[in-house]
Structure formats: structure tokens, C-alpha cells
C-alpha positions as CSV (number, residue, x, y, z in Angstrom):
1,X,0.0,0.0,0.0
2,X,1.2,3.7,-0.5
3,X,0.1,5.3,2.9
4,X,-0.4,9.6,3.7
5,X,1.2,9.7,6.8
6,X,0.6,13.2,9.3
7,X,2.7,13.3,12.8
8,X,5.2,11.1,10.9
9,X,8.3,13.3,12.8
10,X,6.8,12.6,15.9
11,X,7.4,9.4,18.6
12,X,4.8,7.7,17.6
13,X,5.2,8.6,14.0
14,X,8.8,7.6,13.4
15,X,7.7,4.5,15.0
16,X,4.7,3.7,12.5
17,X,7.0,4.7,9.2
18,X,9.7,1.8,10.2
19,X,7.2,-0.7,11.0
20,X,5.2,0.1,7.9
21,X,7.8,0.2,5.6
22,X,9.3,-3.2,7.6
23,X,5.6,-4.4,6.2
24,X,6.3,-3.3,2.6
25,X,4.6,-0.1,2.5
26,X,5.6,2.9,1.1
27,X,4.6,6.2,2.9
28,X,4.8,9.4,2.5
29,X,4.9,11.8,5.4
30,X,3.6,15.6,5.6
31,X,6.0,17.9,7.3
32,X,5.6,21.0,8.4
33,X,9.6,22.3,8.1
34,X,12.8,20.6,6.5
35,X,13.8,19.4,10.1
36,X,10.4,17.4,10.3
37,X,11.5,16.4,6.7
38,X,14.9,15.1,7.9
39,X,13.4,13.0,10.5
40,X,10.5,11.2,8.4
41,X,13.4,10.7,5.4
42,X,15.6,9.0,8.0
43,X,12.7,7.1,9.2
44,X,12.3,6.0,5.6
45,X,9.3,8.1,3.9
46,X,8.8,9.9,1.7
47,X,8.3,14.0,2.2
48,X,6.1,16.3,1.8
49,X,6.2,19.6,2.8
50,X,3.0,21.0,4.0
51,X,1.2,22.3,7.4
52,X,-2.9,20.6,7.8
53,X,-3.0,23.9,9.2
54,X,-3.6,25.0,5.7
55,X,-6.4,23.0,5.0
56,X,-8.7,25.9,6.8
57,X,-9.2,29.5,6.0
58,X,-9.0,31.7,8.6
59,X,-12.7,32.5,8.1
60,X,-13.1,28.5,9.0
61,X,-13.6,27.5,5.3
62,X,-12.3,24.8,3.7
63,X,-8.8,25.4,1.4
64,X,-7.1,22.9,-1.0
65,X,-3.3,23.6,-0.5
66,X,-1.2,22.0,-3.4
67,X,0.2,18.9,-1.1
68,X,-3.7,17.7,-1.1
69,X,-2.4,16.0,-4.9
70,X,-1.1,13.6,-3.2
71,X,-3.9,12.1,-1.8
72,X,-5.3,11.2,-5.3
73,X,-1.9,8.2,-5.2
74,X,-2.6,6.5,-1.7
75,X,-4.6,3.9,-0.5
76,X,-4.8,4.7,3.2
77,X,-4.2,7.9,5.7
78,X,-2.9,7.5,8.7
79,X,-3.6,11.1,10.7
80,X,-0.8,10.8,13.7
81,X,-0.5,14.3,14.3
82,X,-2.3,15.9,17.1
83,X,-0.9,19.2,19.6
84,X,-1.4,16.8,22.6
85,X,-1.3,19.0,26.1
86,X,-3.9,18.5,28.9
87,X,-3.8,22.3,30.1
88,X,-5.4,25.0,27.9
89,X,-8.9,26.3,26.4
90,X,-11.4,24.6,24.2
91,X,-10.7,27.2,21.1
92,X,-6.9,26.1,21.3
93,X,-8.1,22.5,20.3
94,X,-10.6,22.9,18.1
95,X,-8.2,25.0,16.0
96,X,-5.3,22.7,16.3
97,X,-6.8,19.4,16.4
98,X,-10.2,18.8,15.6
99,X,-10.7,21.7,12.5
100,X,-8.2,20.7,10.1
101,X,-8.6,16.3,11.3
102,X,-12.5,17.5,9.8
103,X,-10.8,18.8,6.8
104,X,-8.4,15.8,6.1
105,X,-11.3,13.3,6.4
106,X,-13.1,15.7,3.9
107,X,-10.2,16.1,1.7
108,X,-9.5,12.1,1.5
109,X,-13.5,11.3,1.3
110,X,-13.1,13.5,-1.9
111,X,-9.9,11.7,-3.5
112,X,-11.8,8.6,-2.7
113,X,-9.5,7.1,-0.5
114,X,-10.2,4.0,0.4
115,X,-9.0,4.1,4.3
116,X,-8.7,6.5,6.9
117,X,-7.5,5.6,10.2
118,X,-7.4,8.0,12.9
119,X,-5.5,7.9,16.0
120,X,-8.1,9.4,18.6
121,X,-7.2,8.4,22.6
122,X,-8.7,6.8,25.2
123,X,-8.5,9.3,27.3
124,X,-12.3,10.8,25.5
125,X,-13.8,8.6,28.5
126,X,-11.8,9.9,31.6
127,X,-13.9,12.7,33.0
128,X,-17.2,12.0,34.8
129,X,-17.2,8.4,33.5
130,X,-16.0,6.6,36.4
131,X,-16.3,2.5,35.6
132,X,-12.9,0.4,36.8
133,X,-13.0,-1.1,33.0
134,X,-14.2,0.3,30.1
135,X,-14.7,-0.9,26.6
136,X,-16.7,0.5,23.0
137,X,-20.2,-0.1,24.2
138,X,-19.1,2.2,27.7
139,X,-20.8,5.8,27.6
140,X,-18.0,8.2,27.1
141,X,-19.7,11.2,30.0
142,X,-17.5,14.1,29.7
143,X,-14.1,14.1,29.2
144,X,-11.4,15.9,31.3
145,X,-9.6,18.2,29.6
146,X,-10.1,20.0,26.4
147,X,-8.2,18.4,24.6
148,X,-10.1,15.3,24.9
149,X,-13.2,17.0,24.5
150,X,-11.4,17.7,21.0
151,X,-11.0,14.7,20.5
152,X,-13.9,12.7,21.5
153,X,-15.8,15.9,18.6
154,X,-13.7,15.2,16.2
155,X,-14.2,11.1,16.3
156,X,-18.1,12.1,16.3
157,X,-17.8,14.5,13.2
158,X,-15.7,12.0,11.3
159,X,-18.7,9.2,12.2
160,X,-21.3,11.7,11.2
161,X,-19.5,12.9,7.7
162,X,-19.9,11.5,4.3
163,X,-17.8,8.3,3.5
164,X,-18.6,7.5,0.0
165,X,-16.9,4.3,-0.1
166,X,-13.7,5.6,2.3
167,X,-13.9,3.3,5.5
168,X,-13.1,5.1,9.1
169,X,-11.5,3.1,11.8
170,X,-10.8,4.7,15.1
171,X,-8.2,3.7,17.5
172,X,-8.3,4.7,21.1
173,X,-4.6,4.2,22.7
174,X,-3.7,5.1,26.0
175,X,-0.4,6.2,27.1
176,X,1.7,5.1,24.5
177,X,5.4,4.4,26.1
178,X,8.7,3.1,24.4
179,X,12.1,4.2,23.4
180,X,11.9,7.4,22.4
181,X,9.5,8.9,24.4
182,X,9.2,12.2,26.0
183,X,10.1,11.3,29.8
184,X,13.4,13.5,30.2
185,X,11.4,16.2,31.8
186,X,9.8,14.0,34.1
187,X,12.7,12.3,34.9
188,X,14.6,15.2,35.9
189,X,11.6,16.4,38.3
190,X,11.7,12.8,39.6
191,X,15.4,13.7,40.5
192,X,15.1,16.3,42.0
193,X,11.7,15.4,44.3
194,X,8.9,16.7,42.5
195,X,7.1,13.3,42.5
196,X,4.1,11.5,44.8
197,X,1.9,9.2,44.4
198,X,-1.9,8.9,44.7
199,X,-3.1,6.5,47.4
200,X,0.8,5.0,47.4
201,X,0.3,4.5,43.3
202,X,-1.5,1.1,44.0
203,X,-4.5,2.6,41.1
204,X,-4.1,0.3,37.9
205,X,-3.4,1.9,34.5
206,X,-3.4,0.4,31.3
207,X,-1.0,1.5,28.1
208,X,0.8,0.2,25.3
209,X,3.9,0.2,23.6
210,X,4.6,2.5,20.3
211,X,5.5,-1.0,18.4
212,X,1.9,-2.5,19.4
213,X,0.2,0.9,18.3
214,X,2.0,0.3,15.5
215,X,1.0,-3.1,14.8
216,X,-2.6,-2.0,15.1
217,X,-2.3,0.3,12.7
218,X,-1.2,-1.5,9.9
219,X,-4.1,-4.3,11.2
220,X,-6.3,-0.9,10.8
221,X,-5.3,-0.5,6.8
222,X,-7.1,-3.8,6.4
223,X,-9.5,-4.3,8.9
224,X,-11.8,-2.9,11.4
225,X,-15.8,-1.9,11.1
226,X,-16.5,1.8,9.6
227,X,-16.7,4.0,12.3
228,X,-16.1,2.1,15.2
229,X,-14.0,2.7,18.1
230,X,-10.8,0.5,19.0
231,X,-9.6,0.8,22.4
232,X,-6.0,-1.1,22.3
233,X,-3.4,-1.5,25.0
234,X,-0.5,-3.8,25.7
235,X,-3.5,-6.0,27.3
236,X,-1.1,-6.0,30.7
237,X,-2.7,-3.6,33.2
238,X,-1.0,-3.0,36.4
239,X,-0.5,-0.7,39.0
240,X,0.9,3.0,38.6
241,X,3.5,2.3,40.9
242,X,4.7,-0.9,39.6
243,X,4.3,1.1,35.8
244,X,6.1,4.4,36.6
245,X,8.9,3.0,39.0
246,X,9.4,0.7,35.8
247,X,9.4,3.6,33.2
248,X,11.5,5.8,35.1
249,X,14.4,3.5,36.4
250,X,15.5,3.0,32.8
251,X,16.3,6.8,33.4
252,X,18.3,6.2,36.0
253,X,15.5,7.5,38.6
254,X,14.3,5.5,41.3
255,X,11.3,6.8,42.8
256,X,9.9,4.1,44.5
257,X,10.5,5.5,47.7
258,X,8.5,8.9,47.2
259,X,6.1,10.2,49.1
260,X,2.5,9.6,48.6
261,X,-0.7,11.7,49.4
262,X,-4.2,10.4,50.1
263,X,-6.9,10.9,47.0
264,X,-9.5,12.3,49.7
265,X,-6.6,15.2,50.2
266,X,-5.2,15.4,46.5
267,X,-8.9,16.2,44.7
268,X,-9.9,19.1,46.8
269,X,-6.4,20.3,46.5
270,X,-6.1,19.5,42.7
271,X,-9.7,21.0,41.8
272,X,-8.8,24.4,43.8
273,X,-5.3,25.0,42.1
274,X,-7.2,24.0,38.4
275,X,-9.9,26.0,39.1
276,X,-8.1,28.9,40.1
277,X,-5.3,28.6,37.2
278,X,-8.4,28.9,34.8
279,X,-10.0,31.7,36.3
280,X,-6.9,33.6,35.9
281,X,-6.1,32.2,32.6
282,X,-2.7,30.9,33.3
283,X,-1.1,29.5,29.9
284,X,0.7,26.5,32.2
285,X,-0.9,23.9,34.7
286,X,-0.7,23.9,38.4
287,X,1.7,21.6,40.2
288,X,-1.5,19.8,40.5
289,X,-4.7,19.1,38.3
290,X,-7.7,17.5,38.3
291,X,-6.4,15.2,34.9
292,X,-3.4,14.3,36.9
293,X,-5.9,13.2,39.6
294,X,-7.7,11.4,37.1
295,X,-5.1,9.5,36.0
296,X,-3.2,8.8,39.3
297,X,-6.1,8.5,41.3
298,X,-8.6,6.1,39.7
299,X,-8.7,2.5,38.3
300,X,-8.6,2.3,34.7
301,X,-8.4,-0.6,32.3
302,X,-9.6,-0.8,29.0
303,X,-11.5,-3.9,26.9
304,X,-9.2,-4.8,24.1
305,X,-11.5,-7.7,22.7
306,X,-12.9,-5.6,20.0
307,X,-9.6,-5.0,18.8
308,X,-8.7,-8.7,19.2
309,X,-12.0,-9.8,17.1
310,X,-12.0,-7.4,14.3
311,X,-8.6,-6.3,14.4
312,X,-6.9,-9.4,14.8
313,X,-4.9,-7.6,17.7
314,X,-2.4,-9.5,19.9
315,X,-0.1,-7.7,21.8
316,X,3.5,-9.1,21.9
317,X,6.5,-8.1,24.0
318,X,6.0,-7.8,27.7
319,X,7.1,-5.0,29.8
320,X,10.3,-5.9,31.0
321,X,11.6,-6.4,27.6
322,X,10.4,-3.1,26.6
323,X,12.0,-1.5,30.0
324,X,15.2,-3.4,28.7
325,X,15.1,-1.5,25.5
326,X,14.6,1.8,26.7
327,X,17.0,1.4,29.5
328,X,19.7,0.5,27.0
329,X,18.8,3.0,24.7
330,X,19.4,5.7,27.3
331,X,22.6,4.4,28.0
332,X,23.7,4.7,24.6
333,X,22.5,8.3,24.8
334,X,24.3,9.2,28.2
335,X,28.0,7.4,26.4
336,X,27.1,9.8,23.0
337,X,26.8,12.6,25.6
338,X,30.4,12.1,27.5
């Protein structure tokens, strides 16, 4: 297959390019500057230059930049690209994220494309939907933050919208984890103290690893129901503590001694210091908010069958080889570094 590729610079993107060319695929990647370029050439597509920002006026109407031509030679889109932040205002996401996503659906429905697969999150049902375990047929309530809220629209619009023969499958990761990802930052405020659990971090919390996202998506370019939403993990939940002790030693942190903080102390806490970040329109989060809360505070595992039964999902790897991976990885970087 020849597969439009957006986000392809990103983690997750450089991931998807290897394992889809690995697969025999040839993609081509949009990217927004010659360093995104580099990076999606390296990762072995082709580029495009382009910005899906240009697929809306600033009056909110449709545009047809010139890299849209390519979409008349693929047979799939995968739309990777998202400004992913849980702090900031509805208008910021809906600009960013869920506008021009609208757009490219529109834009491939047009060039008849026969797949689009969208990478949407699972995090559309953490908010005031509360179940321990959650799968397709769960009500999504209200998410968290805006930028699910964007999300959760955008998947809505997309199922609403004309097809005309192109078939929409959703997938609904959660955090997606692996070498490469954004953790320095963390890490370093690991180091330095800046990090407690919730209840002593004994909440479960599902992911998955970039090269099982991955996997689904080149499952996605085949199969999967129009319009239906995948949730798809590593299939492994386990606690936050056992998870991010895990994630964080391969940075040579260890923070399974920090302090923890009851949940009947951190919401009241966490929904004052939102609440009052909001009201005075800070452009950064509090030390504390009610998404970290949510996500440190609560069981949450997702129902992976539909993914198994229509996908033909099954996770491989297992944790501790993936913590070997990173770990190594980082100490390859540290040696570059000296």
C-alpha cells in the first residue's frame, strides 16, 4: 500500500514509518519544516512539505493547498499528528486538532480514498465516567480536559460525515510508552523530588507500547468496522507504581520511595489549584490538576476484545523487555553525551 502519513516526525510517528515500511509499505509523510523532513526521510518516507493547518481559511472554510495532490496516489491515511497537552482552552483544540482532522477526512472522502484511520485516545472517556473497566459499548460522560473533549468531537464529526466508499477506523490508545519517548522532563523532576503518588500509586493503569500501536495500525489498513471505536493497549494492566517506578528507572531515577498523598486530600487540593489557574487564565498547569488526579487516582483498564476480534490484535512483547530497551537505549545516549 502507498500510505499519507501526518505526525510522521513525531514518537509515535517515526515508529509507525519503520514498521510500515518493515511491512512493505511505502509512505509518505507531511512535514511541516525541513527538520520534520529530515526525521521522516531518516525514518524512511517519503516528504512532503505541508502544514494541515492549511487545510482551513481563517474565516473556518475549507482550502485545497497544493500537497492535497497527493492524496489522489494513496490507498490509506494514517492522521498521527495531534498538539497533545492537557492544560489550555477549548478554542486552542478545536483550531489545532479537531478543524483541520474535519478537513483531512473531507479532503480524503473526496480523492476517494479507500481508508482513513485515525488515532483518537482513550483518554475521551476519563472525565465524569467513572467505571474500573471500560470498553466501545461504555458511555463516554465528559471528558477531562479539552483536549479530549477535541477529540472525542472530532471522532463524532468524522462518524457523522460522508464516506462515499472511504472506511473510518478509530483507535483509542492510551499512554503510548517506548524508546523514544518524552520522559526527560519528568525524569529530571523525579530527580530532584517533585514526584508522589496517589493512594501510594496502588490505582491500575493500562498503556501500550509504540511498536503494538503500530501493529494495530497496519491491522487498521485492512481491517476494522467503519466508524467504530478501538480501544488497544498492551493488554497487561498493572499498578501506577509498579508502571512508573518501571518507566523511570530506565532513566536512572528510582522513585519508588516517594512520598505519597491520600486521594481524599489530593482532589480538593487538585480541583482548587485547576480551578483557580483557569479563572486567571494561566497558559501552564498547576503543580496539581484535576487530569493528573484522574489519572493517578482512579482505576482504569480498557477492553481490548474488539480490537482482538475485528482487528486481529495481539499484543506481543512484555514489559520488562520493553523497559530493557529503553534502558539501553538511554545508555547509549548518556555514552554519546560524554
Amino acid at each position: 500500500m502507498r500510505v499519507f502519513l501526518t505526525g510522521g516526525s513525531g514518537f509515535v510517528g517515526q515508529h509507525l514509518i519503520r514498521q510500515l515500511r518493515a511491512a512493505g509499505h511505502t509512505v509518505v509523510a507531511l512535514a511541516r519544516s525541513s527538520t520534520s523532513a529530515d526525521k521522516v526521510i531518516d525514518a524512511g518516507a517519503e516528504s512532503v512539505l505541508g502544514d494541515l493547518a492549511d487545510l482551513v481559511q481563517p474565516d473556518g472554510s475549507p482550502a485545497a493547498p497544493a500537497w492535497l495532490q497527493t492524496m489522489q496516489q494513496v490507498d490509506a491515511v494514517v492522521h498521527a499528528a495531534a498538539r497533545m497537552e492537557f492544560w489550555g482552552d477549548e478554542a486552542g483544540f478545536r483550531t489545532d486538532n479537531h478543524h483541520p482532522t474535519v478537513a483531512l477526512h473531507a479532503a480524503a472522502v473526496k480523492a476517494k480514498v479507500p481508508r482513513f484511520v485515525l488515532l483518537s485516545a482513550a483518554g475521551v472517556s476519563t472525565g465524569t465516567q467513572r467505571a474500573t473497566v471500560v470498553d466501545e459499548n461504555t458511555d463516554e460522560g465528559t471528558p477531562i480536559t479539552a483536549y479530549f473533549r477535541a477529540k472525542l468531537a472530532t471522532e463524532d464529526a468524522l462518524r457523522g460525515a460522508a464516506s462515499q466508499g472511504t472506511t473510518l477506523v478509530i483507535l483509542r490508545p492510551p499512554l503510548v510508552w517506548g524508546p523514544g519517548m518524552k520522559i526527560a522532563e519528568t525524569a529530571a523532576d523525579a530527580a530532584k523530588g517533585r514526584f508522589l503518588w496517589l493512594d501510594s500509586g496502588r490505582h491500575l493503569v493500562d498503556f501500550i507500547h509504540v511498536h503494538n500501536l503500530a501493529d494495530v495500525v497496519l491491522l487498521a489498513l485492512t481491517e476494522g468496522h467503519h466508524g467504530v471505536p478501538y480501544y488497544v493497549t498492551d493488554g497487561s494492566p498493572m499498578s501506577i507504581r509498579d508502571f512508573f517506578t518501571g518507566l523511570l528507572a530506565t532513566q536512572g531515577v528510582d522513585v519508588s520511595a516517594s512520598r505519597s498523598v491520600p486521594l481524599a486530600v489530593a482532589a480538593p487540593l487538585a480541583a482548587l489549584m485547576d480551578g483557580g489557574a483557569r479563572l486567571l487564565r494561566r497558559t501552564t498547569p498547576p503543580p496539581l490538576t484535576k487530569w493528573l488526579v484522574a489519572l493517578l487516582g482512579r482505576d482504569r483498564v480498557y477492553d481490548i476484545s474488539a480490537a482482538r476480534t475485528d482487528l486481529g490484535y495481539r499484543p506481543r512483547g512484555n514489559f520488562d523487555e520493553g523497559l530493557r530497551e529503553m534502558a539501553n537505549l538511554a545508555g547509549h545516549s548518556h555514552a554519546d553525551a560524554a
